[in-house]
N, C-alpha and C positions, 0 to 999 in steps of 0.2 A: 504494500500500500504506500502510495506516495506521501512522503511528513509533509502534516498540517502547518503550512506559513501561519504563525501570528505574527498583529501586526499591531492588538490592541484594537481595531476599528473591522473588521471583518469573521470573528470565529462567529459559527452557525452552532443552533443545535444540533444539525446530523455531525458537525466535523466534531465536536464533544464528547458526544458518545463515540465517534470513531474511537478518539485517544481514550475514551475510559476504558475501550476492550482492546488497547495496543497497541495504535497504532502512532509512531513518532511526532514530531513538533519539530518546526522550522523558527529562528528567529527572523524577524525580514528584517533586512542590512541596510536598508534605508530609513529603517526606525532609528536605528542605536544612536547616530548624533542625537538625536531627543532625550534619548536616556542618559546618555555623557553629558548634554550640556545643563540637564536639572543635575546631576550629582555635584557636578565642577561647582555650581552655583550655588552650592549646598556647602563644601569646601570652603569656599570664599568666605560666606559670610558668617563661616566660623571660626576663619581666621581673623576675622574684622570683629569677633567679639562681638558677634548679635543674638539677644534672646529669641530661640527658634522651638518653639514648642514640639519637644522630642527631639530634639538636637542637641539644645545646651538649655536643654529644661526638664524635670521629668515628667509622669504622664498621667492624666486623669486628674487625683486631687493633689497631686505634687507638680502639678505644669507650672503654681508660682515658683519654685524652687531651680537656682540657676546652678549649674555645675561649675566650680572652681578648678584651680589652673591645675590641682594636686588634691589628694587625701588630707581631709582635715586629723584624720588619727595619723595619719604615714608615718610618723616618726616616733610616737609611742613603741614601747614592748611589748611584742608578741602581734605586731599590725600584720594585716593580710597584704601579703608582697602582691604591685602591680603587676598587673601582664598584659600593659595598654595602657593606652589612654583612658581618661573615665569616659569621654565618648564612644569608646567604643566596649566597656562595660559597662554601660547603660546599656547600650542594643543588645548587647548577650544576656547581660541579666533578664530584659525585659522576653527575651523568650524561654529562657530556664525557666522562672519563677511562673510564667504563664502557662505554663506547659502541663496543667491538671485534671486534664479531663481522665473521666470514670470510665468504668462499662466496655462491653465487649467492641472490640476495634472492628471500623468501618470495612466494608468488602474493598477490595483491592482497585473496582471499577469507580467506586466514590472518591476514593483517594486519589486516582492518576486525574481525575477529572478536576478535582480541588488544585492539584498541582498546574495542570494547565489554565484555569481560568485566574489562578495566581498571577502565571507567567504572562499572559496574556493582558490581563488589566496594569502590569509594571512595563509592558513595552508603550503605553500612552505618553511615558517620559514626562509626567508629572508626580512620581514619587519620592525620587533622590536615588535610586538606587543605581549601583554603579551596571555599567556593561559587563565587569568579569561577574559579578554576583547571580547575574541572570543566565547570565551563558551556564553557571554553575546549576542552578537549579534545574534549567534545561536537560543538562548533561544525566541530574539527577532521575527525571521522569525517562527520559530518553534509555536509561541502562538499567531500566527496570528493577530499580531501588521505591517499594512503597513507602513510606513510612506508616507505623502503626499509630494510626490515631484512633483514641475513645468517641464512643460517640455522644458521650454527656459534659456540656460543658460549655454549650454557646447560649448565652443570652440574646444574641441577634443585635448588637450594640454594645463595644465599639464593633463592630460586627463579628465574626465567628473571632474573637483571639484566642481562647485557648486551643482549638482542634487546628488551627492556622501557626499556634505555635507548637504542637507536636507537629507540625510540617517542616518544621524548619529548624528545628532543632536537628533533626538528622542532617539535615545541612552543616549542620557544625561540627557533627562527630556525636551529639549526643544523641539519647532516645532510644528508638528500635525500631527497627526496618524490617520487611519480608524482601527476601530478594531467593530469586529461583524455590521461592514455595517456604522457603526455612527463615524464621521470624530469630533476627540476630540484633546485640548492640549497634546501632548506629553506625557507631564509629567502623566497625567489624563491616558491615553492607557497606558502607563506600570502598572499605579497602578493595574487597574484593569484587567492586566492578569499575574497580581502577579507578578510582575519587580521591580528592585530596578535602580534608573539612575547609569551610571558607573563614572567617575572622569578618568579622561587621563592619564596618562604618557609618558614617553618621546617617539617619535615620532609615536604614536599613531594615533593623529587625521592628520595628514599627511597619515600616513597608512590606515588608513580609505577613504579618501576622494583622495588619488591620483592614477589613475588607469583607466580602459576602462569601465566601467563596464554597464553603460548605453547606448553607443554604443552599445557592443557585445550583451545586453539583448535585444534590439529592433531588431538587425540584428537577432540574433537565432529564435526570436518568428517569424520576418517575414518568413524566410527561410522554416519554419514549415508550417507555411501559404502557400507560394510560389509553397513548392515542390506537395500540392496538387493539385495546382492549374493549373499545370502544366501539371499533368493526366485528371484534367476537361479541360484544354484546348485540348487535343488531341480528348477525347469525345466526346466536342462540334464540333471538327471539323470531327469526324467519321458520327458523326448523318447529319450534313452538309453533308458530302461525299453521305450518302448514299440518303439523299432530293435531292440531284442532279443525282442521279444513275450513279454516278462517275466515273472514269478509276482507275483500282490500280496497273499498270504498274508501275509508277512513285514508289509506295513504297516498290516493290521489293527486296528481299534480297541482291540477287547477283549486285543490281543498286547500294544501298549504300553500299556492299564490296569495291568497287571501291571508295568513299569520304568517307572513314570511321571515321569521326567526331562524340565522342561516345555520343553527346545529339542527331544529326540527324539519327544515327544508331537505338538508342533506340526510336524515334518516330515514325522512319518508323515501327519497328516493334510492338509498340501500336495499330500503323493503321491495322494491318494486324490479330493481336488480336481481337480489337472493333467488324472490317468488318467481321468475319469470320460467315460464314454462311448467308450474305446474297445474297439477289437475282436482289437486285436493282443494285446493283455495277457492272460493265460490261456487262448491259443489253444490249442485241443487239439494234442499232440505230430505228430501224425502229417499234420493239414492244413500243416504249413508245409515248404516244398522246401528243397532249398540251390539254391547258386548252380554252375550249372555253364561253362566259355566258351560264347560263341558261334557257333557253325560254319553254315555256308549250307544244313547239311541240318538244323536246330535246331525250324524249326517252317514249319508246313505251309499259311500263307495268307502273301500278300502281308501285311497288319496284323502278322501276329504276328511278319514278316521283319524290323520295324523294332525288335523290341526289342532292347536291349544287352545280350543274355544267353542263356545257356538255363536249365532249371530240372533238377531230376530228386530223385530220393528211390532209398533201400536198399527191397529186400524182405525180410522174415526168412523164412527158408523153415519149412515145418511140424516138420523135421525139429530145428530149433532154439528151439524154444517148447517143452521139453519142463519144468516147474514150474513153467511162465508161463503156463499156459492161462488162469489168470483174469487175468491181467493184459493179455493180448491179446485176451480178449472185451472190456476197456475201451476197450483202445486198438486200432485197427489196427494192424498188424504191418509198418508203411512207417519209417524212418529218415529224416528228412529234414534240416531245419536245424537241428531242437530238439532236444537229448538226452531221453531219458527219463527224467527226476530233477526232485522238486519243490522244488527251490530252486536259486536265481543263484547266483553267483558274491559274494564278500562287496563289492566297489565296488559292486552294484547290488542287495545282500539288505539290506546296512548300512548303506543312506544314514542311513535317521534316527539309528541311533546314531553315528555320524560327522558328520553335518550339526546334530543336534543337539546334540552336544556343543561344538558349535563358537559354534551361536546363543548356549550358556548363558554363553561365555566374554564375549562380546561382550553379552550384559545383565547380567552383571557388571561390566563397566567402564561401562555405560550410568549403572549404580545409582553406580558411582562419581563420574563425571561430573557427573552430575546435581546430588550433594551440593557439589561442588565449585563450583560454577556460581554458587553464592548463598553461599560461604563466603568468612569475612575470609582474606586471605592473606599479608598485610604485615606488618611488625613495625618499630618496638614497638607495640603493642594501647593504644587509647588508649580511657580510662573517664571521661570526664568529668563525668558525675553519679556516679559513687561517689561517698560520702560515706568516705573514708579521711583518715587520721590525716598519710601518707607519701606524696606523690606516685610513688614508687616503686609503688605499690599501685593507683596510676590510671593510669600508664603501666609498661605490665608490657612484658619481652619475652620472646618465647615463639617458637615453631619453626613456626608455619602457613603459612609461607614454604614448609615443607620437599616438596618433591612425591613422597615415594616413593609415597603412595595411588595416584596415579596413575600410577608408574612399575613398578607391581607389576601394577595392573588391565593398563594394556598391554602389559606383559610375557607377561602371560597370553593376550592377542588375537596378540600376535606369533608365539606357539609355535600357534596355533590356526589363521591363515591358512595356513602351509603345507601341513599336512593336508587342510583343504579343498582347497586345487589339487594334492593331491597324488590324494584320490580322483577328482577330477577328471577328472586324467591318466590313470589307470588304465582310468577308462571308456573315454575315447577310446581308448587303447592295446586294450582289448579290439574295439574295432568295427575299426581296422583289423589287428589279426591272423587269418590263416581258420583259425589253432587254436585261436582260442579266439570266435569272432564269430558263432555259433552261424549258419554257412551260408551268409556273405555275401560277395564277395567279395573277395580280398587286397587291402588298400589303398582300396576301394571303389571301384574301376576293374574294368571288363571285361577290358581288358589282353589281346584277343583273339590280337592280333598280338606280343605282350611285347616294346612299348615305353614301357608308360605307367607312372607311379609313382603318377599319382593321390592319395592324401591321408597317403602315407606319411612326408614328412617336416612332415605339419603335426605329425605327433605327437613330431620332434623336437625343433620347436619348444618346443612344453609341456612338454619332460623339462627342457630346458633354464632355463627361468622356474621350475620347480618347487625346481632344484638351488639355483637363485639366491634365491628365499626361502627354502628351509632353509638355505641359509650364512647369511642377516640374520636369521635366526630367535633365532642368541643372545641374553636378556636382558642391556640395557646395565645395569640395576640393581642386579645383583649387582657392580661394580667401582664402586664408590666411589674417588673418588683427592680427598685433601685441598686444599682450598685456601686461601687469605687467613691463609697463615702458620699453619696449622694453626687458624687461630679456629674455621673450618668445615671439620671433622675428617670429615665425613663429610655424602657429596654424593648424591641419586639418580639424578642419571643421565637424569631421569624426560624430559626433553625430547629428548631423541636416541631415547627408547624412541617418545614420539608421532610424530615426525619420521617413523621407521621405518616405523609403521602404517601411516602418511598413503600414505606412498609404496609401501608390499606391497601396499597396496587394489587400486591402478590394477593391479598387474601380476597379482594372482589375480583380476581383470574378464577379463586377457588369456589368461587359461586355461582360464576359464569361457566366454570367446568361441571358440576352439578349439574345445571341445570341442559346443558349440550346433552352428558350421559343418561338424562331422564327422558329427552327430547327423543332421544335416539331411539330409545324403546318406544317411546310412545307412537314416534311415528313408523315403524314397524307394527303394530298392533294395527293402528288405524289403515296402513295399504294392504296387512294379510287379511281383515276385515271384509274390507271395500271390496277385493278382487276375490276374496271365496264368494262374496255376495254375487259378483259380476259372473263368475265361473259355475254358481249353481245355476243361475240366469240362464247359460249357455246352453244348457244341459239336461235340464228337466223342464217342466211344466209348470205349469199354473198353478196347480195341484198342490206339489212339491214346495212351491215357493212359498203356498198359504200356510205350510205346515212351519213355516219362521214366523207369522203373522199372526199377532194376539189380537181377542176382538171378534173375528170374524163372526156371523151369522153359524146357529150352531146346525140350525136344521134346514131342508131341500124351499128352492122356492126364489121370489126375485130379489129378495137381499142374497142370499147365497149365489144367484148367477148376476146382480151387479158386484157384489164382493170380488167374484173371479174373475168379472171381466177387468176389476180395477187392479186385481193384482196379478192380469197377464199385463195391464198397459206398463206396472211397472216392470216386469219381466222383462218387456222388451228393451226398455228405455237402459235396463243394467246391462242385458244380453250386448244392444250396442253401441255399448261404452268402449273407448280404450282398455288398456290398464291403468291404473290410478299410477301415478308420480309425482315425488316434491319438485320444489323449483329445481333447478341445475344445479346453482348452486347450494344449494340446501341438502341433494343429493351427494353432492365431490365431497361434503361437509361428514355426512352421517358415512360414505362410504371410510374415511380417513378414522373415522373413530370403529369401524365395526375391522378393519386392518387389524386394531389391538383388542380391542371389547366384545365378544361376540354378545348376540342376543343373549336374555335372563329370559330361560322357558321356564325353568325350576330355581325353587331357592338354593341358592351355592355362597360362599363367602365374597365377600363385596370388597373386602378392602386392598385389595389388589389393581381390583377393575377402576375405583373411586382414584387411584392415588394415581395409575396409570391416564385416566382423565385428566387431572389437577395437570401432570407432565402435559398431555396432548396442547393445551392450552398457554402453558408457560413456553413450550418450545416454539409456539407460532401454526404447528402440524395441521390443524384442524383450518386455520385463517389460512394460510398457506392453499392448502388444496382445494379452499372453497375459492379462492381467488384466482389459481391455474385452469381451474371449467371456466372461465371464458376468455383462455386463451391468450 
């Protein structure tokens, strides 16, 4: 793969995630005058003996506090011997002592991504930091030295410093790195990928450690995560659509012309994609059966003996059609798995306003992102070509440090995942209840003999992940709690908000894979259904067919031969039918999961098939193959 040129004004979110999964960094060579001439000017006016807040000041509630030419103890017994300038043990200090974060250390794809939007917002050449410092860093991400950083410890203001100072601490020699898999001292992972530690300058380790960059690398990778998950969620609910032999009125072009909100525009038109070419979806009411058990008198050849089911449909008798006679010249007058009413239930009428609202939160924080990705985010802001009067006026400090931007966009993706796995849930929850799964059977099991539970507790599964994202669902960015002595009165939060994302992502994959594995069954039930329906059609009589048909007239006469004429008309109307089929893509979908998952005819152990879903879904396998059927 070709290294990603940073330039400071150019990194994308896809070239981010490149580098988070390995792939190198370019510095551009027509940046680095920018970055040499803020250091040099950094230099100067510390030779000129100017107060520079974190230069020749300390930091937070010690910035009135100027640094002296020497150690006011130095000459005392038992003083701690220099090893530098205090300028430049200020910047090492201030990353040792920063360097406290808790808790189990970030994945290796967080960290190289922290490491380049680093490097990336110090080539704007408003930081101070020198050209070898950066090339050093570079060198560092580049020879695939992580450093181990915790993932508890950012306040989100002055932005990520402590997990920004386990970054750069292994820059020095200190901490601990993973390098080639083996988590070593610091110092140990430079050696051996041929690194020398670097030694600070003036505001360096402030430049290093003060910025977003842990936020924005958690928020990017989720986003990445997100945006696919977003096309499997509209999948799962196309496959759903079509187990239910849906209405697709609701996702009509010229319907969302009229609320043109551009996530619910573009789901409706997903759904219209996934569905296209099936034959389940606006099946007339009266062709589809429900599910009835199985019994050994169920069906009448050896073939039909091996299905897991039987079928059957209501008759309305004439006596019961009376202000419905046009409505029963449309329809036959059979009762089967579909009610007769032209719309779903709101989980499967309202994806696109649900899913779409959900896409619009998540290109909101993309738009955030995005801006963030190429913005300075340190302080203090250094101007080196101004022409000002005050060096206060060329090194200004300012609050770009501050993450709420981002701790508000992801606040807003955080309340937004759980409704997605919550309508989710619901789908699943309607495919296996028989009150509401319009005809299929309890749990999606035959359950002839009432032993088997079949797919009933997958769905308590996904209640339970769902509860678990709305409890994380609170914004952390609403509690600011003060730190550094009150200097920084007010914190966002905004790193604990991406952390969140990062990690809701994975677990609303695990509920969209539920609901795929439920889908899949169901819609296997509902095409073996349809097409034994359509095959008995073929094949027998009128006769035959009446013997699925509850209702009928019991004794000889003209209810009995209207009965049979009404149920050769449906005879025919099954006899010629196609075969039933989901959309195209709804089929490339279910065939990709049935590759690993076969049908549940009988009860077997589940937790095999559930966790091989969960993979199907994190690996892309299922979105992947629904997306190669159309070429």
């Amino acid at each position: 793969m070709k290294p990603i040129r940073l330039d400071g004004r150019s990194l994308t979110r896809a070239q981010l995630v490149d580098v988070a999964y390995g792939a190198q960094v370019e510095l551009d060579a027509a940046q680095l005058p920018a970055v040499a001439r803020a250091a040099e000017f950094l230099a100067e006016q510390v030779r000129r003996e100017e107060p520079i807040y974190g230069v020749s000041t300390g930091f937070g509630s010690n910035a009135d506090r100027l640094l002296g030419a020497h150690r006011l103890r130095g000459e005392l017994p038992g003083a701690r011997p220099s090893a530098g300038s205090l300028h430049a043990e200020l910047q090492r200090n201030l990353i040792e002592t920063h360097a406290v974060c808790v808790g189990e250390p970030f994945a290796p794809e967080i960290v190289r991504a922290m490491l380049c939007i680093r490097i990336n917002t110090l080539m704007r050449g408003h930081s101070g930091i020198r050209v070898e410092t950066l090339q050093a860093l570079t060198a560092l991400l580049n020879a695939g030295v992580v450093p181990v950083v915790p993932q508890l410890g950012s306040v989100g203001a002055s932005g990520d410093l402590a997990p920004l100072s386990h970054l750069a601490l292994v820059l020095l020699g200190g901490g601990e790195a993973f390098h080639q898999g083996q988590r070593l001292p610091g110092g140990e992972a430079l050696r051996r990928a041929g690194l020398a530690p670097v030694t600070l300058s003036y505001k360096e380790g402030l430049a290093l450690n003060n910025g977003t960059a842990q936020m924005l690398a958690c928020g990017v990778l989720a986003l990445a995560r997100l945006e696919d998950l977003l096309d499997t969620a509209d999948l799962a609910a196309a496959m759903t659509l079509d187990a239910f032999a849906g209405r697709l009125g609701a996702f009509a072009e010229e319907v969302h012309a009229l609320r043109p909100h551009p996530g619910q525009v573009q789901v409706a038109a997903n759904l219209r994609r996934m569905l296209a070419g099936s034959t389940l979806a606006d099946i007339p009411y009266h062709l589809v059966p429900r599910f009835r058990p199985w019994l050994p008198s169920s069906w009448d050849t050896p073939e039909a003996q091996a299905l897991r089911f039987d079928i059957g449909w209501d008759w309305v008798p004439f006596g019961q059609r009376h202000g419905r006679e046009k409505f029963y010249r449309r329809f036959r007058p059979f009762r089967g798995g579909k009610k007769h009413q032209p719309q779903d239930s709101y989980s499967l009428r309202c994806i696109p306003q649900v899913h779409g609202a959900v896409r619009d939160a998540v290109a909101q924080a993309a738009r955030v992102l995005e801006i963030e990705l190429n913005a300075l985010t340190d302080n203090p802001i250094v101007f080196p070509d101004a022409r000002k009067q005050h060096v206060e006026e060329q090194v200004i400090s300012a609050g770009h440090f501050h993450g709420m931007p981002l701790a508000l966009a992801m606040s807003y993706v955080k309340a937004a995942i759980p409704v997605l796995a919550s309508i989710s849930e619901r789908r699943l929850n309607k495919l296996v209840d028989p009150a509401t799964n319009d005809g299929l059977p309890a749990f999606l099991i035959g359950n002839e003999d009432s032993t088997e539970s079949g797919h009933m507790i997958v769905q308590y599964t996904a209640a339970a992940i769902v509860n678990d994202l709305a409890s994380r669902a609170h914004p952390a960015s609403v509690y600011s709690i003060p730190t550094s002595a009150n200097a920084e009165d007010h914190v966002s939060m905004g790193a604990n908000e991406a952390r969140h994302v990062l990690a809701m992502a994975e677990d609303l994959g695990k509920v969209l894979a539920l609901e795929l594995y439920t889908a899949a069954q169901a819609l296997d039930l509902r095409l073996d259904m349809i097409n034994a329906a359509r095959d008995l059609a073929r094949r027998a009589d009128a006769n035959a067919l009446a013997g699925k048909i509850a209702g009928g007239p019991a004794g000889e006469g003209g209810d009995r031969d209207g009965f049979l004429a009404e149920v050769e008309g449906l005879r025919q109307e099954l006899a010629a039918a196609p075969a039933f089929q989901p959309g195209r893509m709804v089929a490339a979908a279910h065939a990709a999961i049935r590759a690993e998952i076969p049908f549940l005819d009988r009860d077997r152990a589940l937790d095999a098939e559930v966790a091989a879903a969960v993979r199907l879904v994190a690996s892309g396998k299922v979105l992947e193959a629904a997306r190669a059927s159309l070429g």
